[in-house]
C-alpha positions as CSV (number, residue, x, y, z in Angstrom):
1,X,54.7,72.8,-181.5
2,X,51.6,73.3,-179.3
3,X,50.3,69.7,-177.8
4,X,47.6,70.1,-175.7
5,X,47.2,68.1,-172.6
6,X,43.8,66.4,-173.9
7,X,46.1,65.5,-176.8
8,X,49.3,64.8,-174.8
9,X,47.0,62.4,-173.1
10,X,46.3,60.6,-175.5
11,X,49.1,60.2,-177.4
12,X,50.6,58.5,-174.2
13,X,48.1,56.1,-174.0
14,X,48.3,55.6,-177.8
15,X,52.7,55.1,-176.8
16,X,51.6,53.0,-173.8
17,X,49.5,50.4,-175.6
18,X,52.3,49.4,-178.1
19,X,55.0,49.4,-175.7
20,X,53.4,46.6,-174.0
21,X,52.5,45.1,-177.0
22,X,56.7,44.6,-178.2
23,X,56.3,41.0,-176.1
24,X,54.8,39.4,-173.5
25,X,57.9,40.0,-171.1
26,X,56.9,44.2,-171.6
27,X,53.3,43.4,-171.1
28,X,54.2,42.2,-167.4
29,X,55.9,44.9,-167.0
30,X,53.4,47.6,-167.8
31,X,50.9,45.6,-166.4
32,X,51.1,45.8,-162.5
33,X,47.9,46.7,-162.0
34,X,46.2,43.4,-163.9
35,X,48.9,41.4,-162.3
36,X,47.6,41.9,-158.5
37,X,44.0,41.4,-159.6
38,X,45.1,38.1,-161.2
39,X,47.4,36.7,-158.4
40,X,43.7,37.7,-156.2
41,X,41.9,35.4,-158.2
42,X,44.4,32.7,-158.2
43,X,43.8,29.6,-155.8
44,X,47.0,29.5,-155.0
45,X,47.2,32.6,-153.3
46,X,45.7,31.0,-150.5
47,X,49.4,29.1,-150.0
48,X,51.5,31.8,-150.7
49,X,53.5,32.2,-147.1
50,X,52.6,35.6,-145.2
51,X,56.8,37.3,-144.4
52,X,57.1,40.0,-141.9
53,X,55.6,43.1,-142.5
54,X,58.3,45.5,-144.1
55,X,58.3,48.0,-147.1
56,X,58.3,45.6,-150.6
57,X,59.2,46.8,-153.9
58,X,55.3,46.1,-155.5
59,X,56.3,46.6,-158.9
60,X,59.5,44.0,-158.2
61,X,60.3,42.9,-162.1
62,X,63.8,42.4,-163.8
63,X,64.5,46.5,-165.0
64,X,63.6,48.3,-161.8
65,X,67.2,46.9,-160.5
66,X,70.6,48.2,-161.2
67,X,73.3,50.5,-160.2
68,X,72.1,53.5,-158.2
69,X,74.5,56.6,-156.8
70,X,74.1,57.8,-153.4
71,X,74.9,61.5,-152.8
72,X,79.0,60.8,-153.0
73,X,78.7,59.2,-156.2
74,X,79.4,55.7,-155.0
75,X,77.1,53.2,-155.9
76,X,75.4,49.8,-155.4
77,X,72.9,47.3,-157.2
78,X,69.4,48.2,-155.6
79,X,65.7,48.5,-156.0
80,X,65.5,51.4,-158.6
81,X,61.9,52.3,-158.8
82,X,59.5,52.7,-156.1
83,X,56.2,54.0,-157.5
84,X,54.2,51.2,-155.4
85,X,55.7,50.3,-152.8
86,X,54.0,49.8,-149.3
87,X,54.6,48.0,-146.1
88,X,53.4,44.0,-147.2
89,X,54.0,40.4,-147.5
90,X,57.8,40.3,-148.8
91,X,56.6,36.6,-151.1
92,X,55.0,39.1,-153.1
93,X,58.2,40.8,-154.6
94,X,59.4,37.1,-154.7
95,X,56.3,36.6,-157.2
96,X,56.4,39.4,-159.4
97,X,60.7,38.9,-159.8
98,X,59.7,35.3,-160.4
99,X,57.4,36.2,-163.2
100,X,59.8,38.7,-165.0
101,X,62.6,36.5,-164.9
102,X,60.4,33.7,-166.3
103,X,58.9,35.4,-169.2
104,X,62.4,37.4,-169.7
105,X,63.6,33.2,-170.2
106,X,61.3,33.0,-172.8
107,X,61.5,35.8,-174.6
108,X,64.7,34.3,-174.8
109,X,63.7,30.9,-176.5
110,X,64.9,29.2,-173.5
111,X,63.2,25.9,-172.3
112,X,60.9,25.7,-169.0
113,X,63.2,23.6,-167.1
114,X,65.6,26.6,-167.6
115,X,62.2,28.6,-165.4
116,X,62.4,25.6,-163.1
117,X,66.2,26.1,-162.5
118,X,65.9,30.0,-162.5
119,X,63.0,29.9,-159.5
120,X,64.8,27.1,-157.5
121,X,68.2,29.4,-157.8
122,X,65.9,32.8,-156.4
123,X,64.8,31.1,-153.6
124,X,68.7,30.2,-152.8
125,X,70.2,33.6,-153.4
126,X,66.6,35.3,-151.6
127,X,67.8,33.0,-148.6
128,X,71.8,33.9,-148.9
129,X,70.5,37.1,-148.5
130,X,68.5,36.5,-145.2
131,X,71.2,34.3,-143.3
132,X,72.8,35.8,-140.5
133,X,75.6,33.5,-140.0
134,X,77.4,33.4,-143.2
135,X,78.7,36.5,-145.8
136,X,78.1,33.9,-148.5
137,X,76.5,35.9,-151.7
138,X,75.9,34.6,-155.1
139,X,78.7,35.0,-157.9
140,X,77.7,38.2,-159.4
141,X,76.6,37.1,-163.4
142,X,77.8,38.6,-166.5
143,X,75.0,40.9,-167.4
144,X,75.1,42.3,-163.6
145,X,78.8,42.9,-164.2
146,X,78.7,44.3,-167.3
147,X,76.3,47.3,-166.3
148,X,78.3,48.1,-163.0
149,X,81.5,47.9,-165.1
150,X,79.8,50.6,-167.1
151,X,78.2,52.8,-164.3
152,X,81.9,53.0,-162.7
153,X,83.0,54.6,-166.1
154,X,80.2,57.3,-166.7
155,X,80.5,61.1,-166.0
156,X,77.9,63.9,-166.4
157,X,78.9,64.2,-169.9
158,X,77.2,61.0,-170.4
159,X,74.0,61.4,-168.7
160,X,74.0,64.7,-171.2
161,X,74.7,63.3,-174.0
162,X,71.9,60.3,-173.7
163,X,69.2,62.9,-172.0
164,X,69.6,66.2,-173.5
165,X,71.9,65.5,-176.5
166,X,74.9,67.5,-174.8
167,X,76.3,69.4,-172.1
168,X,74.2,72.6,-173.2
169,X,71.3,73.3,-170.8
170,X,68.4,72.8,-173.4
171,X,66.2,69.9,-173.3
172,X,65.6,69.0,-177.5
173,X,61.8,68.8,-178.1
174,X,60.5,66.0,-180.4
175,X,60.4,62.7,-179.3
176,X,61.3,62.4,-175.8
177,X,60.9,65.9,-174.7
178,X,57.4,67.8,-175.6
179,X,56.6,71.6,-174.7
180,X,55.3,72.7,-171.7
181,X,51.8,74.5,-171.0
182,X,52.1,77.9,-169.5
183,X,50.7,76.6,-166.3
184,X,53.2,73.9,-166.0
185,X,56.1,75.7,-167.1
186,X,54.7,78.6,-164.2
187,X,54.2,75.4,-161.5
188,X,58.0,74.2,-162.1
189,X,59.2,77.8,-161.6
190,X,57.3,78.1,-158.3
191,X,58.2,74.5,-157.1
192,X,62.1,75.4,-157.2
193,X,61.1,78.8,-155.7
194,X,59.4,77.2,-152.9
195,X,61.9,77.6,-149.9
196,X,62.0,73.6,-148.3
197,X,62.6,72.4,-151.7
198,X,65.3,75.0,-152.6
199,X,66.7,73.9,-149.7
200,X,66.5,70.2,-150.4
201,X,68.2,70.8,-153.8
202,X,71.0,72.5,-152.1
203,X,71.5,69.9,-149.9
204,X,71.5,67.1,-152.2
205,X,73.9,69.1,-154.6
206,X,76.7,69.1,-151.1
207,X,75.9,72.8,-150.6
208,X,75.1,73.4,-146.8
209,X,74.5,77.0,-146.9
210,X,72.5,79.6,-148.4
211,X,72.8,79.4,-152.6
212,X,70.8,79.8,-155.9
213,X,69.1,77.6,-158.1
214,X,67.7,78.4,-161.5
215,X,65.3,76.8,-163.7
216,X,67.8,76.9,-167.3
217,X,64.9,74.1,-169.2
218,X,61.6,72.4,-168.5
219,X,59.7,70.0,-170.5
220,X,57.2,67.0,-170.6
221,X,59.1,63.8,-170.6
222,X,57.8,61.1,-172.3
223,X,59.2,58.4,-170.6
224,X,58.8,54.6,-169.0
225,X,55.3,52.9,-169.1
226,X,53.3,52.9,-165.9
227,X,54.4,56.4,-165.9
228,X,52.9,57.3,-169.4
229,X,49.5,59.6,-168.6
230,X,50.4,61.0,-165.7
231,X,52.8,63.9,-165.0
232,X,56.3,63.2,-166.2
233,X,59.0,66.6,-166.4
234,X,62.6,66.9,-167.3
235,X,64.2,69.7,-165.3
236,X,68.2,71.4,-165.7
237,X,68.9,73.0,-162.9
238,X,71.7,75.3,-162.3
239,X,72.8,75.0,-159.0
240,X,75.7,77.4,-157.2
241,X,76.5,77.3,-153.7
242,X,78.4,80.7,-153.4
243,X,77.6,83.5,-154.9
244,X,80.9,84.3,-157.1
245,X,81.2,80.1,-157.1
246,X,80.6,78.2,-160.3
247,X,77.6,76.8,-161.5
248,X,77.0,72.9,-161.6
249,X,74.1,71.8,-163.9
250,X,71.4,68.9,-162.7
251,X,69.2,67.3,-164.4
252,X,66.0,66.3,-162.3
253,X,63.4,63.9,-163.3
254,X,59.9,64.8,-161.8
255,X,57.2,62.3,-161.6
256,X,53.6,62.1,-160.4
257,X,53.4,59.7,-157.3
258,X,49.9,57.6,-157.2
259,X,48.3,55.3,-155.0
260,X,49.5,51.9,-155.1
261,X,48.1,48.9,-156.8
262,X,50.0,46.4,-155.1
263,X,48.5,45.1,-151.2
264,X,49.5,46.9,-148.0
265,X,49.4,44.6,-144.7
266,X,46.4,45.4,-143.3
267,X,46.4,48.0,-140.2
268,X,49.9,49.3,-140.8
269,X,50.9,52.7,-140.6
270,X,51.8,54.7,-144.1
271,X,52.3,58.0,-145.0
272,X,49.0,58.7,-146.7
273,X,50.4,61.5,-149.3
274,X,51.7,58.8,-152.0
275,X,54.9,61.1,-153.3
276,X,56.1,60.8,-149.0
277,X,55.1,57.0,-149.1
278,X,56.7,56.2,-151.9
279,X,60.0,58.4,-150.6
280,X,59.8,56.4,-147.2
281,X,60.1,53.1,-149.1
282,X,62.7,54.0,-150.8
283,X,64.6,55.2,-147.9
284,X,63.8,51.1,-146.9
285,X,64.6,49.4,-149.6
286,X,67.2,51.5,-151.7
287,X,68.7,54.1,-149.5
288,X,70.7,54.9,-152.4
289,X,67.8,56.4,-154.1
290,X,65.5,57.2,-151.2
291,X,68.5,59.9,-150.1
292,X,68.3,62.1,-153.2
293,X,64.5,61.7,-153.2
294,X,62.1,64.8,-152.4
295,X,58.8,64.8,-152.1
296,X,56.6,67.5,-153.9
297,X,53.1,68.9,-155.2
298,X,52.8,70.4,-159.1
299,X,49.5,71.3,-159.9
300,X,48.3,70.2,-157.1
301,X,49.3,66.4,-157.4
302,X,52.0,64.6,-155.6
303,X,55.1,64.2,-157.2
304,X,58.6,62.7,-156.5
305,X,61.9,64.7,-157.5
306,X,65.3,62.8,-158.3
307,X,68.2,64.1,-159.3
308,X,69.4,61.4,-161.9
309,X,73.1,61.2,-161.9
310,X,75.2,58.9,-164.1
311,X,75.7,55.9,-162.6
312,X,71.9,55.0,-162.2
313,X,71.1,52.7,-165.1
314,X,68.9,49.3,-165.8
315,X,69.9,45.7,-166.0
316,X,68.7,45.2,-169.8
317,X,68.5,41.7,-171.3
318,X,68.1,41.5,-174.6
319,X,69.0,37.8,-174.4
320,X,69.5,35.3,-172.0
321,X,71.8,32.2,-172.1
322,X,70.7,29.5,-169.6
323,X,73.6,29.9,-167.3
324,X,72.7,33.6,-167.2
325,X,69.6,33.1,-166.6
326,X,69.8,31.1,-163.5
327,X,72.8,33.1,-162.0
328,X,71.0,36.5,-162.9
329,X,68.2,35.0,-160.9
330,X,70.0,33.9,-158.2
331,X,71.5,37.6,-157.7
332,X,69.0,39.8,-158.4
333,X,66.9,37.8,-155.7
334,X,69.8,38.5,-153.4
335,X,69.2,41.9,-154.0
336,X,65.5,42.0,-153.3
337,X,66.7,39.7,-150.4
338,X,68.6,42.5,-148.8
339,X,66.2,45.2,-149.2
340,X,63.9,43.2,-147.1
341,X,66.7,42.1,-145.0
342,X,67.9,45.3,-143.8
343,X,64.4,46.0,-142.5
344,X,64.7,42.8,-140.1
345,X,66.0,41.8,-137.4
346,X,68.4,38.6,-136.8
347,X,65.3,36.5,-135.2
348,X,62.9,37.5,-137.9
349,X,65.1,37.1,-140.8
350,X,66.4,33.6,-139.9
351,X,62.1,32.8,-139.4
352,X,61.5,34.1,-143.2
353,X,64.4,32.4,-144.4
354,X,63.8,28.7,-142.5
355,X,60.2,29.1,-143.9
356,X,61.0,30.1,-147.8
357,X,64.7,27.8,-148.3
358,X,64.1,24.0,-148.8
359,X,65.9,21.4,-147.2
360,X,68.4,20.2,-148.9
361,X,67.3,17.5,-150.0
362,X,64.7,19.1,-151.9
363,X,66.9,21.9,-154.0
364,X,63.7,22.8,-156.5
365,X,61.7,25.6,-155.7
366,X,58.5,26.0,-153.4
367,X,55.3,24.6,-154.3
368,X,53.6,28.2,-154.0
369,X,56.4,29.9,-156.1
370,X,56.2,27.9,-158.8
371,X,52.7,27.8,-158.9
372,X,52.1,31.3,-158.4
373,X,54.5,31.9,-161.6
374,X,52.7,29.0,-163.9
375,X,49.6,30.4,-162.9
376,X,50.3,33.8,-163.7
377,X,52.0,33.3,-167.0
378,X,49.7,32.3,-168.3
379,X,47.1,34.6,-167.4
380,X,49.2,36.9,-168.8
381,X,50.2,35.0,-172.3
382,X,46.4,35.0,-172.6
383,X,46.0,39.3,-172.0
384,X,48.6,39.6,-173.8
385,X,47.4,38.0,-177.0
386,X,44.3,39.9,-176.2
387,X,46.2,43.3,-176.0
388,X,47.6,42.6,-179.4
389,X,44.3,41.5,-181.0
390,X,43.0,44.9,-179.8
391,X,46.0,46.7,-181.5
392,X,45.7,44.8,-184.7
């Protein structure tokens, strides 16, 4: 099967289009871009609170958090995708989360007092998270539980058997995996001959010293949404420390790192390549995932490599219940809570927090949150309608 990359191209943005047109909770989500233009037009940006400058998430919905390994194959609920992150106004990620979680709610069917609940519970388990005088977190919910119950369980068996349709070191073309051109397939083979990254890999795989690593399968990887378009590979590595030692297989997700949409603070510094800036934010905000990340050209573009291991999946909601909802917001806030957190210290976090947490005699959520997620729902009902006018 020979695809051409005018084609490939194409085709993506052909696959892109009705991915966000399955509902309007997928059009937010592939939409990040269209989402900072409208919160720039809103008038109530103008309230939205300015946090200490750290590294945000950007792109801060409801499926870029979940379980994420470290190098020793322990794991924690983090930030799982980074793509635009930069050093800005921490209400932002607050924003976008609020967004997700309220159109997630009514995907659902659920009522708008259950968004009115859900927002006032973010700001609560955002401000747990900030506190430096208690250890009080939210109750983990049901759908959070579930999918660290299952990362706990899984081996590399299962990452082969959902990626490459077994333990054999052959990526299946068709749907999710597409041929290479020679000149990618060529650029692959020179990235994991360059010496730093052979290095890297080593590393990451526990081996110190001198060993080999081998290129077994390549292929385009059609995959995510924002990500559709740009350069998106599959790698198996074989990886052996010691020359008569065994050989460990890896699979490596390679993906091309752009500029960000979302606002930087202005006059702070950044690494200006976007695969190291988007590396250094991870390291921030989900040193889980920032620690087996290595930054990379192919074709000379940035790109990120990542190691996927087993235990790194999404928190997918097909459906929410309205006590779900609100506890699931109420976590996964805490979670965005201590990404920013960790980047803090005690004086600065207790500032943020006295600024963003009500008193408590007022338990619903801030005027410029809620606003700020009214607003921009329905800007985006209305694109979204659009969007599937244009498909139809």
């Amino acid at each position: 099967m020979k695809i051409t990359p005018d084609r490939r191209a194409a085709a993506l943005e052909a696959r892109r289009g009705l991915k966000m047109a399955r509902s309007v909770h997928a059009y937010v989500r592939g939409n990040t871009a269209q989402f900072y233009d409208w919160l720039g037009q809103s008038p109530v940006l103008a309230d939205v609170p300015v946090g200490p400058e750290v590294w945000i998430c950007g792109d801060c919905h409801l499926g870029n958090l979940g379980p994420l390994a470290d190098r020793h194959h322990d794991f924690a609920i983090q930030i799982r995708d980074l793509d635009q992150t930069v050093i800005g106004n921490p209400a932002l990620d607050l924003i976008r989360l609020g967004l997700s979680l309220e159109t997630a709610a009514r995907s659902s069917d659920l009522p708008g007092v259950v968004t009115a609940h859900m927002l006032a519970a973010m700001i609560d388990g955002y401000g747990r998270a900030l506190s430096v005088q208690t250890d009080d977190d939210p109750a983990e919910p049901k759908v959070v539980r579930a999918v660290r119950r299952r990362a706990a369980g899984r081996k590399w068996r299962n990452l082969a058997n959902e990626r490459i349709d077994g333990p054999a070191p052959t990526l299946p073309l068709g749907k999710r995996f597409w041929p290479l051109a020679d000149a990618e397939r060529e650029a692959l083979a020179a990235l994991f001959g360059d010496g730093q990254v052979k290095r890297r890999a080593l590393a990451l795989a526990g081996h110190a010293g001198e060993g080999t690593v081998r290129v077994l399968d390549a292929a385009y990887w059609r995959k995510g949404c924002s990500s559709l378009g740009k350069l998106r590979y599959a790698v198996v590595l074989g990886v052996r420390g010691e020359a008569d030692g065994p050989e460990y297989l890896a699979l490596v997700d390679i993906k091309e790192a752009v500029p960000s949409v979302a606002p930087a603070a202005a006059g702070v510094a950044m690494p200006a390549d976007p695969a190291e800036r988007v590396v250094a934010g991870a390291c921030a905000l989900a040193p889980n995932l920032g620690e087996r990340m290595i930054p990379a050209q192919v074709l000379g573009k940035p790109v990120v490599l990542r190691e996927l291991a087993p235990q790194d999946l999404k928190i997918e909601v097909e459906q929410f219940s309205r006590r779900q909802a609100v506890a699931a917001a109420s976590y996964l806030a805490y979670i965005v809570g201590m990404a920013h957190a960790r980047q803090m210290d005690d004086e600065t976090r207790e500032e943020w927090r006295r600024r963003l947490v009500p008193t408590q005699a007022d338990a619903q959520a801030p005027t410029w949150l809620w606003r700020s997620v009214v607003d921009l729902a329905a800007r985006h009902e209305a694109g979204y309608l659009d969007h599937c006018r244009r498909l139809a």
